[in-house]
N, C-alpha and C positions, 0 to 999 in steps of 0.2 A: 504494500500500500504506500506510497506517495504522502507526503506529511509535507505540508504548507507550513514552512517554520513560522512565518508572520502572524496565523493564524491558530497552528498546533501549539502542544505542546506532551512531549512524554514525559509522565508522573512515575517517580520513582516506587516500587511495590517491594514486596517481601520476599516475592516471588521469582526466580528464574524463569516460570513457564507464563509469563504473563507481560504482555505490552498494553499496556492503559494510555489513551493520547485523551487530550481535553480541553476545548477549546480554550484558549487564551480570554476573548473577553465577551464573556456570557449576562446580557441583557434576558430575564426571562420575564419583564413585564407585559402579563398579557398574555402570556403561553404557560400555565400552568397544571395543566395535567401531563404526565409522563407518561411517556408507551415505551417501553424497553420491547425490543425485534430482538428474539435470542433464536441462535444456530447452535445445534448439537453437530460439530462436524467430528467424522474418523480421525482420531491421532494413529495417525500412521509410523513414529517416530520419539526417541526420549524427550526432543523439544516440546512434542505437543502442541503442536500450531497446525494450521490446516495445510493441505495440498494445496498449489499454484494454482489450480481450476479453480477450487474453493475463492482464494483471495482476490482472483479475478473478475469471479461473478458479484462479491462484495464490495470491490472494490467499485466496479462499473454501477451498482446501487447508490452508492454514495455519491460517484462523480456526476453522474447520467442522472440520475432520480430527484436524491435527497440534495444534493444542492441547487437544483430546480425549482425545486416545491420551497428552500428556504429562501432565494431570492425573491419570489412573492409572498412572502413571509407567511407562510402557511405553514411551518415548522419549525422548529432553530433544534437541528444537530448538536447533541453540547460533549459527548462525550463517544467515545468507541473501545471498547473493553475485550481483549481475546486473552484466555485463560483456560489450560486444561480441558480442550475437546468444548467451550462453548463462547461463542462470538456474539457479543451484545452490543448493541448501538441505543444507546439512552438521547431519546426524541420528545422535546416538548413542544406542545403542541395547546391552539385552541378550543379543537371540539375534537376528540380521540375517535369518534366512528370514522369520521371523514376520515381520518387522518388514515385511519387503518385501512380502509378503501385503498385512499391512493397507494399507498404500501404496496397492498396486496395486488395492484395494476404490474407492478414491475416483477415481485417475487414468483409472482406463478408463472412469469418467462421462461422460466426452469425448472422443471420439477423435481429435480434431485436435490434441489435446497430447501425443505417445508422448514418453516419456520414458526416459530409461538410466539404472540404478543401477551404480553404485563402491560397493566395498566392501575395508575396509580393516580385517580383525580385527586388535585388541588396538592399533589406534592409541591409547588412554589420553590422546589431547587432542592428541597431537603434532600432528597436522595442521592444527587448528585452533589451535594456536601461530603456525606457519610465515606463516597465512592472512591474521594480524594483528601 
């Protein structure tokens, strides 16, 4: 995955098997419910990070999709979290059905990736406090 220094930033964990990035300057006035999109992918490996297909197809979610959706500010990206066989991209948002709609417009492009939404109204950022 590609990390926007200006915009990224990777957060130190506890963890060898874990890269957590987190936006640098997280405005969430106004987008208050959280959808966490989590991927159970194959560890194929001691690293425990997904297959190149895997990061590809997320990756192209993120580039293609969710930064789409966040330039018309119908979303703000605030965090992306891969750890031990599961890939979470923490999404706040102003109305979560819509929101999981549009999601689900791009995720079902591919069916070898199903994926689970969380949803958490009126988290206001707490989670993504806790996260970092």
């Amino acid at each position: 995955m590609v990390i926007n220094e200006d915009t990224w930033k990777l957060v130190t964990t506890d963890s060898i098997n874990q890269l957590l990035r987190v936006k640098k300057d997280i405005d969430l006035e106004g987008f208050e419910t959280l959808v966490v999109v989590k991927y159970n992918f194959h560890v194929a490996d001691d690293i425990m990070f997904p297959d190149p297909a895997c990061l590809a197809f997320f990756t192209a979610f993120e580039k293609n999709h969710l930064e789409k959706l966040e330039e018309e500010s119908f979303l703000k990206l605030c965090a992306v979290d891969i750890k031990e066989g599961v890939m979470k991209f923490y999404i706040y948002c102003k109305n979560y059905e819509q929101t999981i709609d549009q999601l689900i417009e791009f995720l079902k492009t591919n069916s070898l990736y199903e994926c689970e939404f969380e949803v958490s109204i009126e988290d206001k950022g707490a989670r993504l406090k806790n996260l970092i």
